[in-house]
C-alpha positions in Angstrom: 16.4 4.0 9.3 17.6 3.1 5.5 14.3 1.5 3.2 16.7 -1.2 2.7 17.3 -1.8 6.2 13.6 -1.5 7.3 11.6 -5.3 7.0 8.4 -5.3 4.2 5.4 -7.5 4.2 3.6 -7.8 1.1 -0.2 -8.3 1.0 -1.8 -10.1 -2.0 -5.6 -8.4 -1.9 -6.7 -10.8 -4.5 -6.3 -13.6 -1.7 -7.7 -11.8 1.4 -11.2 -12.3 2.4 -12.8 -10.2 5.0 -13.5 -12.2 8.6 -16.3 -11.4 10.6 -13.6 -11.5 13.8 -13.2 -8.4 15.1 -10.4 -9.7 17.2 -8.7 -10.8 13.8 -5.3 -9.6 13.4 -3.7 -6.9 11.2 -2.3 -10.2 9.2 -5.3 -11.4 8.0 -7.1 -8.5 7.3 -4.9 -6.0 5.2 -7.9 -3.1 6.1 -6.5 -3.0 9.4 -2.6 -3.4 8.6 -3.2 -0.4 6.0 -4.7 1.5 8.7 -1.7 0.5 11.6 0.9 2.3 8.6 -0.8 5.7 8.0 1.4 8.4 7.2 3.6 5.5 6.7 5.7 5.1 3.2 3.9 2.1 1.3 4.6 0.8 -2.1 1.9 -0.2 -4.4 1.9 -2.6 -7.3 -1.2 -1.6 -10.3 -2.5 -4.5 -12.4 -0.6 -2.4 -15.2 2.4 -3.2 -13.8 3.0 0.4 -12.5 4.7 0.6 -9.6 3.8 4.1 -6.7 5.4 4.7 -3.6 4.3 7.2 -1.1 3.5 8.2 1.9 -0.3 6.5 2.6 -2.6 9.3 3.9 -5.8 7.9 3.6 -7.8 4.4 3.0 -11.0 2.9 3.0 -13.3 -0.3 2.8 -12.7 -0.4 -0.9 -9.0 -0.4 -0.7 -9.1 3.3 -1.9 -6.0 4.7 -1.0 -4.0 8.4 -1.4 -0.6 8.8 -1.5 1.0 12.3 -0.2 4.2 12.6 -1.9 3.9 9.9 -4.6 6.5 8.8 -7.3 6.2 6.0 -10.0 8.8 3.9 -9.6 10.4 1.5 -12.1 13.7 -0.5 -11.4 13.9 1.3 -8.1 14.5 4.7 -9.9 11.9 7.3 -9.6 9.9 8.3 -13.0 8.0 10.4 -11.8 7.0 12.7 -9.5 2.8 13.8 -9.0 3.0 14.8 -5.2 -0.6 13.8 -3.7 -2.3 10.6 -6.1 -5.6 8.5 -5.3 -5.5 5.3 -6.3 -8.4 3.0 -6.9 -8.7 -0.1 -4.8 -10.0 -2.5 -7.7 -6.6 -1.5 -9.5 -4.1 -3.0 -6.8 -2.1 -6.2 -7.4 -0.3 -5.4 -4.2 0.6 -3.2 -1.4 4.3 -3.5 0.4 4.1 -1.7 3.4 6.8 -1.2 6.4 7.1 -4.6 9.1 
């Protein structure tokens, strides 16, 4: 299946608050719908405007995340290439991940 063909939700984590729930969904918690698309190909937006997609190996309660694979994208060409990147949580503007 084609990225263009394949939907994307975007999560704003400047917005989310954690819910005590733990029968919340994956919607309203983006922990949980970053941990449903592991090994998954995510995009993710840095407060520098920076732009990384990769596959998302790993993340955590801080919104830590590695990328296997990773390139810096800018007008959906790739700059560059750095193969495995971890990105820190308080540097997201947003993560696009796979519907």
């Amino acid at each position: 299946m084609s990225e263009s063909t394949v939907q994307q939700r975007v999560y704003n984590l400047h917005r989310a608050r954690p819910l005590e729930d733990s029968s919340v969904s994956a919607e309203k918690m983006p922990i949980k719908a970053l941990e449903n698309v592991l090994d998954d190909i995510v995009s993710i937006k840095l407060k520098d405007n920076r732009i990384f997609r990769g596959r998302l190996t790993r993340c955590d309660i801080y919104m830590n995340l590695t990328l296997a694979d990773a390139e810096e994208m800018q007008d959906n060409q790739t700059m560059a290439k750095y193969g495995s990147v971890l990105i820190r949580g308080n540097n997201i503007l947003w993560i696009q991940i796979p519907e």
